[in-house]
C-alpha positions as CSV (number, residue, x, y, z in Angstrom):
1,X,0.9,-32.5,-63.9
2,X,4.7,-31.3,-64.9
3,X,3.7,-28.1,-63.9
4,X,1.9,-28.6,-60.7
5,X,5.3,-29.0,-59.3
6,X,7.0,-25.8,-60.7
7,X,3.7,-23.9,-59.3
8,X,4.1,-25.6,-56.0
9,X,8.0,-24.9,-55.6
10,X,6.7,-20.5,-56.6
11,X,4.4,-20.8,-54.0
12,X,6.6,-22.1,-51.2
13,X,9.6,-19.8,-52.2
14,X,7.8,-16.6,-52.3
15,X,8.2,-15.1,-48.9
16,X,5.2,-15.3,-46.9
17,X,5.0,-11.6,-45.8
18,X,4.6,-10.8,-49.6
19,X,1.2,-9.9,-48.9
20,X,0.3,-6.3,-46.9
21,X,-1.3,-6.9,-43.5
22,X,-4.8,-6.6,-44.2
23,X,-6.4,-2.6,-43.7
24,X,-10.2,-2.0,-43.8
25,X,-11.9,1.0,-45.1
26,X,-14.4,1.5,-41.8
27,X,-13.6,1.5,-38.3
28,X,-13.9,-1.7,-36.8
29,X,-15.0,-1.2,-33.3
30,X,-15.0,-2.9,-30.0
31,X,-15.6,-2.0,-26.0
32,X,-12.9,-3.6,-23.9
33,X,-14.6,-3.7,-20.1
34,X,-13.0,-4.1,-17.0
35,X,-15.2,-6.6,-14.8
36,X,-11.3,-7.9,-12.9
37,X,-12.3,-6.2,-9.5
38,X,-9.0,-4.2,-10.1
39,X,-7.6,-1.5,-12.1
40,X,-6.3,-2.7,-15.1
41,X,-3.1,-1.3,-17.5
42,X,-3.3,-2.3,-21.1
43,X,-3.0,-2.0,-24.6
44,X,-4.7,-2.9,-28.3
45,X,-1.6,-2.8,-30.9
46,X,-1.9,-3.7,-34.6
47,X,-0.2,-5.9,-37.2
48,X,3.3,-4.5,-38.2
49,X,3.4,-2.4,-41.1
50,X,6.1,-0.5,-43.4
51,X,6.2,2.9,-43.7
52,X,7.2,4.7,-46.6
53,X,11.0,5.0,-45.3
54,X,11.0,1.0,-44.8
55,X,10.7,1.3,-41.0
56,X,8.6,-1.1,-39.1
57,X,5.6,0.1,-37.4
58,X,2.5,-0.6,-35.8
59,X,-0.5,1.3,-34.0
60,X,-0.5,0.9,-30.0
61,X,-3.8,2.3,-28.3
62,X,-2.5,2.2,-24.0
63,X,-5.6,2.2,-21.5
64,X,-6.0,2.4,-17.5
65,X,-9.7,0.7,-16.9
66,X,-11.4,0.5,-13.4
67,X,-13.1,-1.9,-12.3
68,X,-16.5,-2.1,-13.9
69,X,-15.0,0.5,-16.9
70,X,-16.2,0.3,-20.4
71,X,-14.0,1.8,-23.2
72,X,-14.7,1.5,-27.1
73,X,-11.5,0.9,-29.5
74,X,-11.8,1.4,-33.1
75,X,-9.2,0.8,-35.7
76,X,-8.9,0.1,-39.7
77,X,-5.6,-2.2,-38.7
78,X,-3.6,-3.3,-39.9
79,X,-4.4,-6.4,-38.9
80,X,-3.0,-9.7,-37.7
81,X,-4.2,-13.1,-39.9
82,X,-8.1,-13.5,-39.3
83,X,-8.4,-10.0,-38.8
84,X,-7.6,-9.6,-35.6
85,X,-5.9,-7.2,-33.0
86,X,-3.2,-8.0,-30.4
87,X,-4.6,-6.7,-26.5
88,X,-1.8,-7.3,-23.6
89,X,-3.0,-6.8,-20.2
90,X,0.0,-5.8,-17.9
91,X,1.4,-4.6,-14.4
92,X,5.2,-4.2,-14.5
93,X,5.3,-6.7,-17.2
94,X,2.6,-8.4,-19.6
95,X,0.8,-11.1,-17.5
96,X,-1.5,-11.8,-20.4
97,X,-2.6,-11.1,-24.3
98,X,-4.0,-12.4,-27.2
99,X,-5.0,-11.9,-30.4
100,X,-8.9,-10.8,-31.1
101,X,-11.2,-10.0,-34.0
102,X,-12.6,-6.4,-33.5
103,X,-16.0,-6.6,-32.9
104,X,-18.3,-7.1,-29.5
105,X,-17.0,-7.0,-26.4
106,X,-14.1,-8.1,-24.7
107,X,-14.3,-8.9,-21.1
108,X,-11.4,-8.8,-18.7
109,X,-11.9,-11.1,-15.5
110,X,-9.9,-12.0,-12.7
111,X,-9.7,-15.4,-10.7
112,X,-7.5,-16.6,-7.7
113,X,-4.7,-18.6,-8.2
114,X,-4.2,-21.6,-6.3
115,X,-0.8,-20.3,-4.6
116,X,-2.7,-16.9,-3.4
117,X,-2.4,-14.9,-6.1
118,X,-4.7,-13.4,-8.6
119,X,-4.7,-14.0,-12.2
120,X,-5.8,-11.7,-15.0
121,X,-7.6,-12.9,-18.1
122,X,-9.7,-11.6,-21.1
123,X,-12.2,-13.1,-23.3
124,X,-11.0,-12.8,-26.6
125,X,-13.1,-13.3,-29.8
126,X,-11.6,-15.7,-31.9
């Protein structure tokens, strides 16, 4: 018990990037398909990394979709907690994104707002 404590305060002071972003041997690949009624703007980015000059980095893939357009992304990350990818739909500025595991497909709809306008959205696999 006297050094459950000690173990405990180690744990919590180690910083909690410590651990590399997770990086996969194969390709995990998805299909992102546009079924908004609109062309869509886009992009699949992974987890930060460091390089070996101590920058910051991470992997953006940018996509243009029509309507009813199918395109397959595969990465080996690295990637956010759960394994998953970030994808941020935009027009002038993001308007939506989350964060999705890698695999199947994810599905960008459209509905209509309430005030008239319309609102982009994806299905995301959590």
């Amino acid at each position: 018990m006297k050094f459950l404590l000690p173990f405990l305060l180690l744990i919590i002071a180690l910083p909690a990037n410590a651990q590399s972003p997770k990086i996969s041997e194969k390709d995990q690949c998805f299909h992102v398909w546009n079924q908004s009624g609109y062309r869509v703007y886009g992009s699949i980015e992974t987890d930060f990394y460091e390089d070996q000059d101590g920058f910051k980095r991470h992997h953006r893939a940018n996509f243009v979709l029509e309507h009813q357009e199918k395109q397959q992304f595969c990465t080996k990350g690295p990637f956010y907690p759960g394994g998953k990818v970030a994808l941020v739909l935009r027009t002038i500025v993001p308007v939506f994104n989350c964060k999705t595991k890698p695999y199947g497909d994810v599905i960008i709809r459209s509905r209509e707002k309430d005030d008239g306008g319309t609102e982009l959205y994806a299905s995301c696999v959590l």
